[in-house]
C-alpha positions as CSV (number, residue, x, y, z in Angstrom):
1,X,-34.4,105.6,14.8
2,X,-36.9,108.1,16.2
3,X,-34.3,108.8,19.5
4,X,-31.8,109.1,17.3
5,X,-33.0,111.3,14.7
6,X,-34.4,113.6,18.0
7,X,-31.4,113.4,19.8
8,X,-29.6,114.7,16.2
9,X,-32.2,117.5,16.3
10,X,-31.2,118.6,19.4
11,X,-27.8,118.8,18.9
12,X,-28.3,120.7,15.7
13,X,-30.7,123.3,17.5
14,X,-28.2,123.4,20.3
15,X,-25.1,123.1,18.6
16,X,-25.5,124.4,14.4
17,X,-21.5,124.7,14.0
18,X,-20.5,121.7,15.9
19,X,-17.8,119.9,14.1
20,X,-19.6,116.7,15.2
21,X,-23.0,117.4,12.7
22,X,-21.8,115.7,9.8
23,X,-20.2,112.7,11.3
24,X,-23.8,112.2,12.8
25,X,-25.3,112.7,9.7
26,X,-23.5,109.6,7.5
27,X,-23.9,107.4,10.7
28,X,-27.8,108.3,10.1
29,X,-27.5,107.4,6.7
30,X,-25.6,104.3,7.7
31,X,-28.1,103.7,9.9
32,X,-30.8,103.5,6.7
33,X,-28.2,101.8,4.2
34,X,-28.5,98.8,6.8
35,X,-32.3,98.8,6.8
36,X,-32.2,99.2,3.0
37,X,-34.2,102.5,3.1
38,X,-33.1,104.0,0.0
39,X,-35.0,106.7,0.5
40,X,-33.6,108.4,3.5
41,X,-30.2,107.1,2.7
42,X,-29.9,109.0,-0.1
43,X,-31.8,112.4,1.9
44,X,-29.1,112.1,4.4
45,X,-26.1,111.6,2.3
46,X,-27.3,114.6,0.0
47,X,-27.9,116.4,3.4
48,X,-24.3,116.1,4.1
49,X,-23.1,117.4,0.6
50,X,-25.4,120.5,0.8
51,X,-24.0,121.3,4.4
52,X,-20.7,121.1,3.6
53,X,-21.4,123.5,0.1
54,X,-18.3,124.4,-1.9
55,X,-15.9,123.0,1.1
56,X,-14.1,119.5,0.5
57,X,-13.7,117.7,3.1
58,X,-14.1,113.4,4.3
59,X,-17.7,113.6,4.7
60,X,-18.6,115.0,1.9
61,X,-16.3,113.0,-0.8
62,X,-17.7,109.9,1.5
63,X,-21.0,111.0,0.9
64,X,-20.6,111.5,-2.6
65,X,-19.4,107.9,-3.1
66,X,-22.1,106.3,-1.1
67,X,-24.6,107.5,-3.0
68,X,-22.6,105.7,-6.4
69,X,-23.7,102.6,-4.3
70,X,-27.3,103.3,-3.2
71,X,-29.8,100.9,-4.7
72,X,-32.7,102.8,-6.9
């Protein structure tokens, strides 16, 4: 996870409107639902309903219904 979650940080310093942010985003929270880590699963997936704000889009309602399904 740690060249991943650099590599993400790059491209968000590099790149802060690329289309591509939140599709990286839920596969880092993907990422942590297949470790179990609740805790960063549910960070990332809120991550990606903050970003998106007011805007609907397939991320986002994705997102949203993830975190239904995230183990407390």
């Amino acid at each position: 996870m740690p060249q991943v979650l650099k590599a993400f940080k790059e491209l968000e310093t590099q790149f802060p409107k690329a289309s591509t942010l939140q599709a990286f985003r839920y596969q880092i929270a993907q990422a942590y639902w297949s470790q179990k880590d609740w805790g960063n699963t549910r960070l990332w997936l809120n991550t990606i309903i903050t970003k998106a704000g007011d805007t609907d889009s397939f991320y986002k309602d994705t997102a949203q219904r993830r975190l239904q399904k995230v183990e407390y």
